[in-house]
TIROVO-358794 format. One record per residue (C-alpha): residue number from 1; residue in one letter; x, y, z. Coordinates in Angstrom, 3 decimals. Example, Ala and Ser with C-alpha at 12.3 -4.5 7.8 and 13.67 -1.06 7.14 Angstrom:
2
R:1:A:12.300:-4.500:7.800 .
R:2:S:13.670:-1.060:7.140 .
// end
This chain:
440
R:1:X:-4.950:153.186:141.382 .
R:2:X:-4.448:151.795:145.023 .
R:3:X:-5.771:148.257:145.066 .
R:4:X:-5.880:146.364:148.493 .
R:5:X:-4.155:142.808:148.019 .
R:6:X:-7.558:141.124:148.946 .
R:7:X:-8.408:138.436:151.239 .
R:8:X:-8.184:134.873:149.481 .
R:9:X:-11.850:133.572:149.028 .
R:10:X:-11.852:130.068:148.826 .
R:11:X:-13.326:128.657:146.048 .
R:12:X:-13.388:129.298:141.986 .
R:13:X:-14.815:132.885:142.024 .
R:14:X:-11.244:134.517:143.442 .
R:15:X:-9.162:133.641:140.528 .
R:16:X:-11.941:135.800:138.856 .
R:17:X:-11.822:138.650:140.425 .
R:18:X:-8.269:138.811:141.549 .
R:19:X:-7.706:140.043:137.889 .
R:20:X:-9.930:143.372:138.909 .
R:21:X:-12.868:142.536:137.376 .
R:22:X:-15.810:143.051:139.596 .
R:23:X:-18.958:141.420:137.885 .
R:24:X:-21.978:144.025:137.247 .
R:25:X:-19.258:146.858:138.317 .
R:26:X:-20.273:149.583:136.070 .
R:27:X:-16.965:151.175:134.019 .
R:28:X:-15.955:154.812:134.923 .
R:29:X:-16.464:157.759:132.881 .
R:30:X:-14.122:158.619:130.515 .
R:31:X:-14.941:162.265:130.047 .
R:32:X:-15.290:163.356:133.729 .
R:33:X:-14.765:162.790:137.527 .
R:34:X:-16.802:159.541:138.451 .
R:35:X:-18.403:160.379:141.665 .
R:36:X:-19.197:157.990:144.250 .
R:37:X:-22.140:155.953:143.955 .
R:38:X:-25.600:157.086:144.273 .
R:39:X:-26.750:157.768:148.027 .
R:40:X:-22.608:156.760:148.980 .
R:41:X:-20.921:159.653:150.942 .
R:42:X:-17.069:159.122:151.646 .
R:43:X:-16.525:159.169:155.022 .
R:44:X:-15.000:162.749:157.092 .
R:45:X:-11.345:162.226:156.834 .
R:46:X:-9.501:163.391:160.108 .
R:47:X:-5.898:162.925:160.487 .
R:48:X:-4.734:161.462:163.767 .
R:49:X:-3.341:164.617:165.843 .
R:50:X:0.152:163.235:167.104 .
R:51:X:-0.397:165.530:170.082 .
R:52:X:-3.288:163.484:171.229 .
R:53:X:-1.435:160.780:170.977 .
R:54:X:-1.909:158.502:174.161 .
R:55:X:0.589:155.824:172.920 .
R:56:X:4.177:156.856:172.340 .
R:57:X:6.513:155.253:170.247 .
R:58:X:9.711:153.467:171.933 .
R:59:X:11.279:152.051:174.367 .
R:60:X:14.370:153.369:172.794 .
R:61:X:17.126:150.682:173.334 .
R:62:X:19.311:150.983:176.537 .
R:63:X:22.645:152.584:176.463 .
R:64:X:22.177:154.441:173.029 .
R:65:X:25.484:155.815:171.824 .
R:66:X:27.407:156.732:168.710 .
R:67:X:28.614:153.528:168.050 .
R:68:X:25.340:151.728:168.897 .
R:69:X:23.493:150.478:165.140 .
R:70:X:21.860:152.524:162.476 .
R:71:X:18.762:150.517:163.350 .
R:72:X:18.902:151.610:166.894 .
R:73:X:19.281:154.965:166.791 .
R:74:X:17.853:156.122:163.389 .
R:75:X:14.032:156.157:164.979 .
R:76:X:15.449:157.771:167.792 .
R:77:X:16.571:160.864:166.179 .
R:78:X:14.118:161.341:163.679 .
R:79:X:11.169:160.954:166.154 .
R:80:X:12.914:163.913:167.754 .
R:81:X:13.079:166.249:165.029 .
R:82:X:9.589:165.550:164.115 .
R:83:X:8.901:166.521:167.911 .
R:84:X:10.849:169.632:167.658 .
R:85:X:9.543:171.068:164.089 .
R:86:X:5.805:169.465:163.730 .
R:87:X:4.387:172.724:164.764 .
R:88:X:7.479:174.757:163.166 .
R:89:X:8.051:174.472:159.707 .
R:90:X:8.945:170.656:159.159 .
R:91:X:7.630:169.334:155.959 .
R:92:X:9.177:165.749:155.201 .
R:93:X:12.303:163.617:156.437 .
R:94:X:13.945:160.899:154.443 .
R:95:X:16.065:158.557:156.185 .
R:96:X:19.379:157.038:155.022 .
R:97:X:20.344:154.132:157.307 .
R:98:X:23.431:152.647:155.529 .
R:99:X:24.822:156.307:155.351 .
R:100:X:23.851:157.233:159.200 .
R:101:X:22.292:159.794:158.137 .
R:102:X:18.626:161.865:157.968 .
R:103:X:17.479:164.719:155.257 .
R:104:X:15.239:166.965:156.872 .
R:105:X:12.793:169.838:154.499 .
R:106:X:11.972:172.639:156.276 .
R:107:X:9.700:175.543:155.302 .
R:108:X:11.654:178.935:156.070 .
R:109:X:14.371:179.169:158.791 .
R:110:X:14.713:176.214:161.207 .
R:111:X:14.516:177.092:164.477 .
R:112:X:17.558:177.516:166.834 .
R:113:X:16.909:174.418:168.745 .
R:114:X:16.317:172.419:165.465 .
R:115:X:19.915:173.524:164.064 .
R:116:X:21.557:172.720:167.668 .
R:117:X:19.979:169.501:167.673 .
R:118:X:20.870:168.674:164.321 .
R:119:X:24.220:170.247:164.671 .
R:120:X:25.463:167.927:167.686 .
R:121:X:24.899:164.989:165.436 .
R:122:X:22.700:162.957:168.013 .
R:123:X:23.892:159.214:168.228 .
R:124:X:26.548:159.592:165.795 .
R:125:X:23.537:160.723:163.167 .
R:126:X:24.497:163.705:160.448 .
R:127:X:21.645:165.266:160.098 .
R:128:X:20.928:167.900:156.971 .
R:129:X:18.461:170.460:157.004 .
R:130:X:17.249:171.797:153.766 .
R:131:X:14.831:174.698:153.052 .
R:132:X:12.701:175.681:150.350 .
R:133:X:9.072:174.019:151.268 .
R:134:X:6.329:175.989:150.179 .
R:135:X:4.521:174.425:152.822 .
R:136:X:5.317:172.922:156.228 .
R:137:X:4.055:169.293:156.393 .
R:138:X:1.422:171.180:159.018 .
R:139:X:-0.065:173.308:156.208 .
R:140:X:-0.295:170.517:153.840 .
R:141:X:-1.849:168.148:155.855 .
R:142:X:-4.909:171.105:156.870 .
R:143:X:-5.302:172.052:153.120 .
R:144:X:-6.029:168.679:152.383 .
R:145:X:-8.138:167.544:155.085 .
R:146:X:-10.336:171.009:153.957 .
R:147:X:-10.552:169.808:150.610 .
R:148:X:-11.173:166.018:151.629 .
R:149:X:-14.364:166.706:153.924 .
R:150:X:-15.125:169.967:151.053 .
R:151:X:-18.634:168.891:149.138 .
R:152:X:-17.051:168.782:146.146 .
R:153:X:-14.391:166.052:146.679 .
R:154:X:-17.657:163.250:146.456 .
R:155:X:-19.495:165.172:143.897 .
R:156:X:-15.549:165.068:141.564 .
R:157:X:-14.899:162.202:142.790 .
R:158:X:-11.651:162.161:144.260 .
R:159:X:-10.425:159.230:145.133 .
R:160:X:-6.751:159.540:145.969 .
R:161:X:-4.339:162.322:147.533 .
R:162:X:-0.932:162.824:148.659 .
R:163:X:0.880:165.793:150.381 .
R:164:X:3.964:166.709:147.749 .
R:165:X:7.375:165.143:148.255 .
R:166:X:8.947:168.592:148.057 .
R:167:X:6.623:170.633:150.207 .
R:168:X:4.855:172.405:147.120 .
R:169:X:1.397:171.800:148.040 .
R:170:X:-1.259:168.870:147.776 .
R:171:X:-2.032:166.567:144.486 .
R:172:X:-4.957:164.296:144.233 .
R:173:X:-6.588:162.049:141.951 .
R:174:X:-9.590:160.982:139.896 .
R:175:X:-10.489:157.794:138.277 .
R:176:X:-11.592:160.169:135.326 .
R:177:X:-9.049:159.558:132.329 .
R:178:X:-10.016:163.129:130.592 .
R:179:X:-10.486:166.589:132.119 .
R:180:X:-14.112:167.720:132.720 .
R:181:X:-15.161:169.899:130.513 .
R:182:X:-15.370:172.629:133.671 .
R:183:X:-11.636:171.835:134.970 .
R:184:X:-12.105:170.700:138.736 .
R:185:X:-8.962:172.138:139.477 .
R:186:X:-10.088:176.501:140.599 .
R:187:X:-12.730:174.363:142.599 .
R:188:X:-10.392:172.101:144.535 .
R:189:X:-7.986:174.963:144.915 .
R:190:X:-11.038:177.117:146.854 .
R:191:X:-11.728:174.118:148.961 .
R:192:X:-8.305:173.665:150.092 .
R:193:X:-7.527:177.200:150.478 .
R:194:X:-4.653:177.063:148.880 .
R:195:X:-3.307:177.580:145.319 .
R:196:X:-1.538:174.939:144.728 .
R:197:X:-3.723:171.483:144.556 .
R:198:X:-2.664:169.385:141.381 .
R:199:X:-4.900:166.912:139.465 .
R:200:X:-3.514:163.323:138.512 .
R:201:X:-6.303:161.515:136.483 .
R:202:X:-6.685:158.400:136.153 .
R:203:X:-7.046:156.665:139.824 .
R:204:X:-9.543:154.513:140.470 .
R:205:X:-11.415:153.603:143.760 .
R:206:X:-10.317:150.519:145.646 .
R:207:X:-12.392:147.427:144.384 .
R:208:X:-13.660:144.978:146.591 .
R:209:X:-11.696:142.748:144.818 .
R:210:X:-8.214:144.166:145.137 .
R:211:X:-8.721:143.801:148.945 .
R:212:X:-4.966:141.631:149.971 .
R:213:X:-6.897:139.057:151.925 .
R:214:X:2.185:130.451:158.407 .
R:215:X:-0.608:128.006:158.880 .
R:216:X:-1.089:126.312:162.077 .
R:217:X:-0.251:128.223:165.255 .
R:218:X:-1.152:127.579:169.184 .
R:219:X:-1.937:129.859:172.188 .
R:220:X:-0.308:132.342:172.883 .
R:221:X:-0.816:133.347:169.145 .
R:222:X:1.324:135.237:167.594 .
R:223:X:1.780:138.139:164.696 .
R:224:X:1.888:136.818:160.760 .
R:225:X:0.029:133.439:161.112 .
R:226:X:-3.035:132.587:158.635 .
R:227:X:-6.516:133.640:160.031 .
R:228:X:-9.611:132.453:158.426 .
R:229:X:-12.546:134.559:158.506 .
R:230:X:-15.415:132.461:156.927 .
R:231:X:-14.823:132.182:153.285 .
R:232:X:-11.806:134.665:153.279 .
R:233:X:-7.853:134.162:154.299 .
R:234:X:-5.884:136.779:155.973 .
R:235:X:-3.184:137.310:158.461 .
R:236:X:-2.388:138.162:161.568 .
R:237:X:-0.615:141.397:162.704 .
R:238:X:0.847:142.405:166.204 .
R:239:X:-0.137:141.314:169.335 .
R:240:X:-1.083:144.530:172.083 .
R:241:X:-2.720:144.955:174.855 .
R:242:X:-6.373:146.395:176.424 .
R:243:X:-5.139:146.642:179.906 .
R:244:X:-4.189:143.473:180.473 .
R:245:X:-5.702:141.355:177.763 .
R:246:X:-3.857:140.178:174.907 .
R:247:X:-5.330:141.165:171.678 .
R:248:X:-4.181:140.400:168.163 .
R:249:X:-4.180:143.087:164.898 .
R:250:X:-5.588:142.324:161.609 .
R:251:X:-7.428:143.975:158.488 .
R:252:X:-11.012:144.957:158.946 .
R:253:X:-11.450:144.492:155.355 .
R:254:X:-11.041:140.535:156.276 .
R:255:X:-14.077:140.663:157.598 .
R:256:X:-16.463:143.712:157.226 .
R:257:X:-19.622:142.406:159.544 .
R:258:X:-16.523:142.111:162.665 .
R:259:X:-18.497:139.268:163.586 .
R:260:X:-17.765:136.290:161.850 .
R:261:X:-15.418:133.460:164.283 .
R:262:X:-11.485:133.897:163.285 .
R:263:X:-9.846:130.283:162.677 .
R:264:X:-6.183:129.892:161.715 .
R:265:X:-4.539:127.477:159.347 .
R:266:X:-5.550:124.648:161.103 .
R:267:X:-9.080:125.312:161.960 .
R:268:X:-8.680:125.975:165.596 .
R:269:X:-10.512:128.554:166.518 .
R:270:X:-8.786:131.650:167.680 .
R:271:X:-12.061:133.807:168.320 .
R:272:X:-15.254:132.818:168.659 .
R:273:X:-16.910:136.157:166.669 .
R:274:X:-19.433:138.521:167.661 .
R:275:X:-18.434:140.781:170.550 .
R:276:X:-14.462:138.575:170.581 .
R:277:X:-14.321:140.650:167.086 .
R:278:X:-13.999:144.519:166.400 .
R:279:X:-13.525:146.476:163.475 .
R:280:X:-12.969:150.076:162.663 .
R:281:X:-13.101:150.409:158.927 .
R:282:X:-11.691:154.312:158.650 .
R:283:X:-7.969:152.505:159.386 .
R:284:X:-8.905:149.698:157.687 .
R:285:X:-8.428:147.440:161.469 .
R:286:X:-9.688:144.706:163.157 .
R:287:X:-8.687:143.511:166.870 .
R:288:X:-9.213:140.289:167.875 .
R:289:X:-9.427:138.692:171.235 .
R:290:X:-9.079:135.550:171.613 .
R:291:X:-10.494:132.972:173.553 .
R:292:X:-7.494:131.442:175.801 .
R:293:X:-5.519:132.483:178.127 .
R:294:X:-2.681:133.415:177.998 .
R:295:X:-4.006:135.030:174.372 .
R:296:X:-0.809:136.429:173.352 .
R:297:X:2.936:136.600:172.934 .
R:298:X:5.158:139.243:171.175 .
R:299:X:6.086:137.519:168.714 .
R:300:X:5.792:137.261:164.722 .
R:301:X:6.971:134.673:161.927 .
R:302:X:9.836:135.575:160.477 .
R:303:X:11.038:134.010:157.061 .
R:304:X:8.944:132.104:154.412 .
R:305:X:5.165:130.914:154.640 .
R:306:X:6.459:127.850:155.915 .
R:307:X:9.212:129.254:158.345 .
R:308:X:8.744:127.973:162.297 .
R:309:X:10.695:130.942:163.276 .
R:310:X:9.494:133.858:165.195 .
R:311:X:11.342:137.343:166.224 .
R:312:X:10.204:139.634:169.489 .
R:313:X:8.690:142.166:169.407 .
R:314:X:10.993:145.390:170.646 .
R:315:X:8.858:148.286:170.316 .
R:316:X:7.174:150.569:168.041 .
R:317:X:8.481:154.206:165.765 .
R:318:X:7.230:156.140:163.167 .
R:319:X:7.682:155.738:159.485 .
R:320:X:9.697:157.793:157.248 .
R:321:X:10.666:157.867:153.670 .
R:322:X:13.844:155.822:153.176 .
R:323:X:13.324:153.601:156.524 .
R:324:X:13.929:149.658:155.269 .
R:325:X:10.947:147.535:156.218 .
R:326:X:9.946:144.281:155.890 .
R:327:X:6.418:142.433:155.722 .
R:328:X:5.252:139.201:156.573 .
R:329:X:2.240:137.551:155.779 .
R:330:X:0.988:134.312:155.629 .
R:331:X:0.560:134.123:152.108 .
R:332:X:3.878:134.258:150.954 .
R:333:X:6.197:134.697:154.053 .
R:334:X:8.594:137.999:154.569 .
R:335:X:10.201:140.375:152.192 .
R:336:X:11.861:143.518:152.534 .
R:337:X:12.106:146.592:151.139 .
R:338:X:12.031:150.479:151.356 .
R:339:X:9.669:152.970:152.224 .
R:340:X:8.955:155.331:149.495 .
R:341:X:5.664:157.565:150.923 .
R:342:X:4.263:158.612:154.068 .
R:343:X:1.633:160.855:153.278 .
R:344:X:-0.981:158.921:150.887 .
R:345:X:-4.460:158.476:151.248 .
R:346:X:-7.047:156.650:149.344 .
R:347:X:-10.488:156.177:149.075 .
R:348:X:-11.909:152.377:148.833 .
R:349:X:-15.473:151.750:147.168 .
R:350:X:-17.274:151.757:150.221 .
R:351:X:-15.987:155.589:150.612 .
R:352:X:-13.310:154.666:153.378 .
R:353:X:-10.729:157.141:153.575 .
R:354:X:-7.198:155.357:154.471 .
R:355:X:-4.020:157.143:155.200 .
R:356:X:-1.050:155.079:154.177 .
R:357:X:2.746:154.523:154.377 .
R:358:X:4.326:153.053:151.206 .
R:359:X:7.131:150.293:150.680 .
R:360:X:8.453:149.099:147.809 .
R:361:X:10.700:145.591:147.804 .
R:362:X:13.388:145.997:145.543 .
R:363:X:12.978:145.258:141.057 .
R:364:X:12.066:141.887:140.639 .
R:365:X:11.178:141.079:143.884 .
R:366:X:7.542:141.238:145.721 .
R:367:X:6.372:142.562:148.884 .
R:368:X:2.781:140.684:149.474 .
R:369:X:0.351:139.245:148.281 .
R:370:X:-3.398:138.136:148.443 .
R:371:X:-3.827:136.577:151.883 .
R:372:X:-1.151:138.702:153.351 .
R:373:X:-3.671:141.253:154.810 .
R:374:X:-3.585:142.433:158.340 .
R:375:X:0.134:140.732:158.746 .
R:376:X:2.728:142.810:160.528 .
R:377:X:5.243:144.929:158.728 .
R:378:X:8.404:145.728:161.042 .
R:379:X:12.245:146.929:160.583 .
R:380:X:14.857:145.149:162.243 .
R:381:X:16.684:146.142:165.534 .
R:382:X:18.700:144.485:168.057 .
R:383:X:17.187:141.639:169.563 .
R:384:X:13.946:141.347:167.257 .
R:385:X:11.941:143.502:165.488 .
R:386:X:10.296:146.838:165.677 .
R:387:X:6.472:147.550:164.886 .
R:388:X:5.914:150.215:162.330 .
R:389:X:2.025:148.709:160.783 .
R:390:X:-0.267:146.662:159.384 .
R:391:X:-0.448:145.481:155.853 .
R:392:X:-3.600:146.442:153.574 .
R:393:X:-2.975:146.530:150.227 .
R:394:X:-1.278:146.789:146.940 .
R:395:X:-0.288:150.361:145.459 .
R:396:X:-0.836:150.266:141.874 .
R:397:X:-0.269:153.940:141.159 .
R:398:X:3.279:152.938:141.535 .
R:399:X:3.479:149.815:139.324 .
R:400:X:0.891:146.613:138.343 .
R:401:X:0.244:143.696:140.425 .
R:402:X:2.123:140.812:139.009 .
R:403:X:1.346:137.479:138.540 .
R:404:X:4.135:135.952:140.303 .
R:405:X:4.518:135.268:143.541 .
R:406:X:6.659:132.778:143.685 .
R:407:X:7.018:129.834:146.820 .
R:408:X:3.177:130.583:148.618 .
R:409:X:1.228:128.679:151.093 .
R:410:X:-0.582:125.858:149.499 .
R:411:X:-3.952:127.725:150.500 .
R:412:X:-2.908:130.860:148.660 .
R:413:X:-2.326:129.073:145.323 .
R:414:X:-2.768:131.215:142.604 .
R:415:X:-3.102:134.278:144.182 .
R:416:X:-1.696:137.868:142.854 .
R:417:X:1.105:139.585:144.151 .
R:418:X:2.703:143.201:144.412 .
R:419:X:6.254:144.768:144.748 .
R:420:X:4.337:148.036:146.522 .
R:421:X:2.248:147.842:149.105 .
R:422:X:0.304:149.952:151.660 .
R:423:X:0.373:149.886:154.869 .
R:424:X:-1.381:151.587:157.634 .
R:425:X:1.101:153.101:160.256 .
R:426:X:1.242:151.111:163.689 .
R:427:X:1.049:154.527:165.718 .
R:428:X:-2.193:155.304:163.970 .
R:429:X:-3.976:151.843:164.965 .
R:430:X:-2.546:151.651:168.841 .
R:431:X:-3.680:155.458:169.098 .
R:432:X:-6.931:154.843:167.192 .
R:433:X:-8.100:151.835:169.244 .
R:434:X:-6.368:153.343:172.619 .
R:435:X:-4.123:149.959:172.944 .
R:436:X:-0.870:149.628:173.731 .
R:437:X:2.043:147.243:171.813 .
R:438:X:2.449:143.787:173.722 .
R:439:X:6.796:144.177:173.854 .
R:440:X:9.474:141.602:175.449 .
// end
């Protein structure tokens, strides 16, 4: 199941439910889908059409070459072959920075302009194109969205879905441990409209109590610093802009009303709530603006929960599998690691439907934790950082929490941790909100 690493609620009753208990909860079926609860709809799910987009990614870095870095021109290229195939048979793209290099699956013949492209190995970048998708990443993504906003995905339950690695159709899941005794599955398939949607039992909703929840800044704030949103710790993510203004990034699942006052570590008051706060809970966001002037900088902790240091902010790309990111969260500072998903989405127990990218930080090793919510997650480039989202949750389809988290802020103390997490793409919240990234 997806869990979100929750806010921190101060007092006894976290340490309780951080272990995914939720008191009165009642336990899912075990012979059948478990539908959503009574009079609870999930919400229309609607991807965000890139071609709408009214925030692009970049600045690309000046004076791109063949010898400039990996980090530099990686985005680059693979924005561009998203650009050129989106509409034309692309299904996935994995990137492989230490090897310069990109893996592109295609569904039927690339076109010619794809294969030049590709072929004059842009920025020093070899670029491989196989084929062999049943489905272009297009296709996939309509099938699902059919079967997502079908009637029967609430009345089965479906709680989880993902758009298959090797373009071969759409999976999705059910906290149900056992098969119905009518198999879902010829149902699904006619809501999708296509023949090949796969069942994975077994995934439960998000609880409220999986939710993930730098201490003390100063004006201009900045990305990856503690918030406090009455009795619940989270972070902060990027800082963009309305215009003008300076706004900050966080989770809405910090703070579900979007009107309580934001305080960081320190207990100076960032925002004072009510209008100062907005939330849109479909991508899981809040933006915050804050009270002085200037509000922002781009900037965001770098390091451990204690760490005084802070990168710029460069810009913003998309995410693909194999891109290295790291997080950074107030909790338990930054770790790295490598994205593994782009394509899941999961429902929460309010009926929230989420679209995710997924990083995991390498065996052994975490990549948030409780309190870490709404922090930034970013790769490195030359001369700072670049955006790529916001951090929401845990992923426990891929692996448990742990109990381990090691060096955290003294606030955080004994929270749980993850080595996957979710996190919602950065071009999905500037686009959704109609904001732009504050850069330097």
């Amino acid at each position: 199941m997806k869990r979100r690493l929750i806010p921190v609620t101060l007092g006894a009753a976290a340490l309780t439910l951080a272990l995914g208990i939720t008191p009165g909860a009642a336990a899912p079926r075990p012979d059948g889908p478990t539908p959503a609860p009574p009079g609870q709809t999930a919400a229309p799910y609607a991807p965000l059409d890139r071609s709408a987009w009214t925030v692009k990614p970049g600045p690309p870095p000046a004076g791109l070459d063949a010898t400039a870095p990996a980090d530099d021109v990686i985005p680059v290229v693979a924005e561009r072959l998203h650009e050129l195939g989106a509409a034309r048979g692309f299904a996935r793209q994995e990137t492989d920075y230490p090897g310069r290099a990109i893996t592109v699956l295609w569904k039927g013949t690339p076109p010619a302009d794809v294969t030049a492209y590709a072929g004059s190995r842009p920025y020093g970048v070899t670029v491989t194109i196989r084929t062999g998708a049943k489905y272009s990443r297009a296709e996939a993504e309509a099938a699902r969205t059919r079967l997502l906003n079908h009637p029967a995905a609430t009345r089965l339950g479906i709680t989880w879905s993902e758009l298959n690695a090797d373009g071969s159709g759409v999976t999705v899941g059910v906290a149900a441990r056992t098969r119905a005794a009518v198999d879902p599955v010829p149902e699904l398939r006619d809501a999708a409209r296509i023949p090949d949607v796969a069942l994975r039992l077994g995934v439960a909703r998000v609880a409220g109590d999986a939710l993930l929840s730098r201490s003390n800044d100063a004006p201009p704030w900045k990305g990856g610093i503690r918030t406090v949103h009455g009795g619940s710790l989270c972070s902060t993510g990027f800082a963009v802009l309305a215009g003008s203004t300076g706004k900050l990034l966080s989770a809405s699942h910090c703070d579900r009303s979007g009107n309580l006052a934001v305080r960081d570590g320190g207990g100076q008051t960032i925002a004072p709530g009510g209008a100062s706060v907005a939330t849109i809970d479909s991508i899981d966001s809040m933006l915050i603006d804050p009270s002085d002037s200037p509000a922002t900088t781009p900037r965001v902790f770098r390091g451990g929960h204690s760490s005084t240091s802070t990168s710029l902010v460069k810009g913003w790309y998309s995410n693909w599998p194999g891109d290295p990111v790291c997080s950074s969260g107030a909790s338990t500072g930054e770790h790295c690691g490598t994205v593994y998903d782009d394509s899941d989405v999961y429902v929460d127990e309010n009926g929230v439907r989420v679209g995710v990218i997924q990083v995991a930080a390498p065996a052994g090793q975490i990549m948030g934790g409780q309190g870490d919510s709404g922090g930034p997650i970013f790769k490195t480039v030359t001369g700072g950082v670049q955006a790529r989202g916001i951090l929401i949750s845990a992923d426990t389809t891929a692996g448990s929490m742990t109990y381990s988290c090691g060096s955290v802020a003294p606030d955080a103390a004994g929270i749980l941790c993850s080595r996957w997490v979710n996190y919602v793409p950065i071009s999905t919240v500037l686009n959704t909100w109609g904001v732009s990234l504050e850069v330097g």
